[in-house]
C-alpha positions in Angstrom: 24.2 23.8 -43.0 21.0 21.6 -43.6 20.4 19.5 -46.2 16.8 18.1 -47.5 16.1 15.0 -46.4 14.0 13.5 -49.4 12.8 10.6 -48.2 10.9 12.4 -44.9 9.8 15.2 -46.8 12.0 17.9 -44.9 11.8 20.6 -45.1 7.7 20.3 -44.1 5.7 21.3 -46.8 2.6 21.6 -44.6 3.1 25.1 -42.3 1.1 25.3 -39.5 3.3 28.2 -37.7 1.9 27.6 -34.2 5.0 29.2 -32.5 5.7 32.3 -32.9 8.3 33.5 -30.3 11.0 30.9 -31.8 9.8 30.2 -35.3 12.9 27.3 -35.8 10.5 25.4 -33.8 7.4 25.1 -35.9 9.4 22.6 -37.9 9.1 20.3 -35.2 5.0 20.8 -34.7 4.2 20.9 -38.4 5.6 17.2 -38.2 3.6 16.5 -34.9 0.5 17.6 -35.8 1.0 15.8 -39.7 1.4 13.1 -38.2 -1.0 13.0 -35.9 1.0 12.4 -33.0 0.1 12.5 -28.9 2.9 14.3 -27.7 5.6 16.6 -28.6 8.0 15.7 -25.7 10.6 19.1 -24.9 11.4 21.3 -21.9 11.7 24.0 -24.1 8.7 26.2 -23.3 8.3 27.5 -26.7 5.8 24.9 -27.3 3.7 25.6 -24.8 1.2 27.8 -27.7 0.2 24.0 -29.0 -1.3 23.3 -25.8 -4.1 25.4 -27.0 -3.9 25.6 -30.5 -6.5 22.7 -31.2 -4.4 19.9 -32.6 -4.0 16.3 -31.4 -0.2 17.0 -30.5 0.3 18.4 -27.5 3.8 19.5 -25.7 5.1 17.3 -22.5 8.1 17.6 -20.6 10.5 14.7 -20.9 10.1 13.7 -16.8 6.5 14.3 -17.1 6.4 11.8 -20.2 8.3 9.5 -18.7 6.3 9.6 -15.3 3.1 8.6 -17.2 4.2 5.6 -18.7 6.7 4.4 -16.6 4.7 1.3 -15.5 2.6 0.9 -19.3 5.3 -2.3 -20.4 6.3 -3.7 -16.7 
């Protein structure tokens, strides 16, 4: 069961609906791109559609994430 979350604004009220072969996930990439963020980081390959779909967010595995700024606070 979920229950709104008030004070994030869930559900999203902005739809984007970039993924269409699991459409659960478009929750998570209507928050991405709102927010203007770099990465959506998931093995799940059902965000591989926002790679091209033009927005700022774009997905990355978790390894590959983590391999790119391993050394960024060292």
């Amino acid at each position: 069961m979920r229950f709104p979350a008030p004070w994030c604004g869930w559900p999203p009220t902005i739809k984007f609906r970039v993924i269409g072969t699991d459409p659960d996930d478009n929750a998570f990439t209507d928050w991405a791109i709102a927010a203007h963020a770099d990465y959506v980081i998931s093995d799940d390959r059902h965000f591989a559609p926002l790679a091209d779909a033009g927005y700022k967010a774009q997905p990355i595995r978790p390894l590959d994430f983590i391999e790119r700024y391993r050394n960024l606070y060292l």
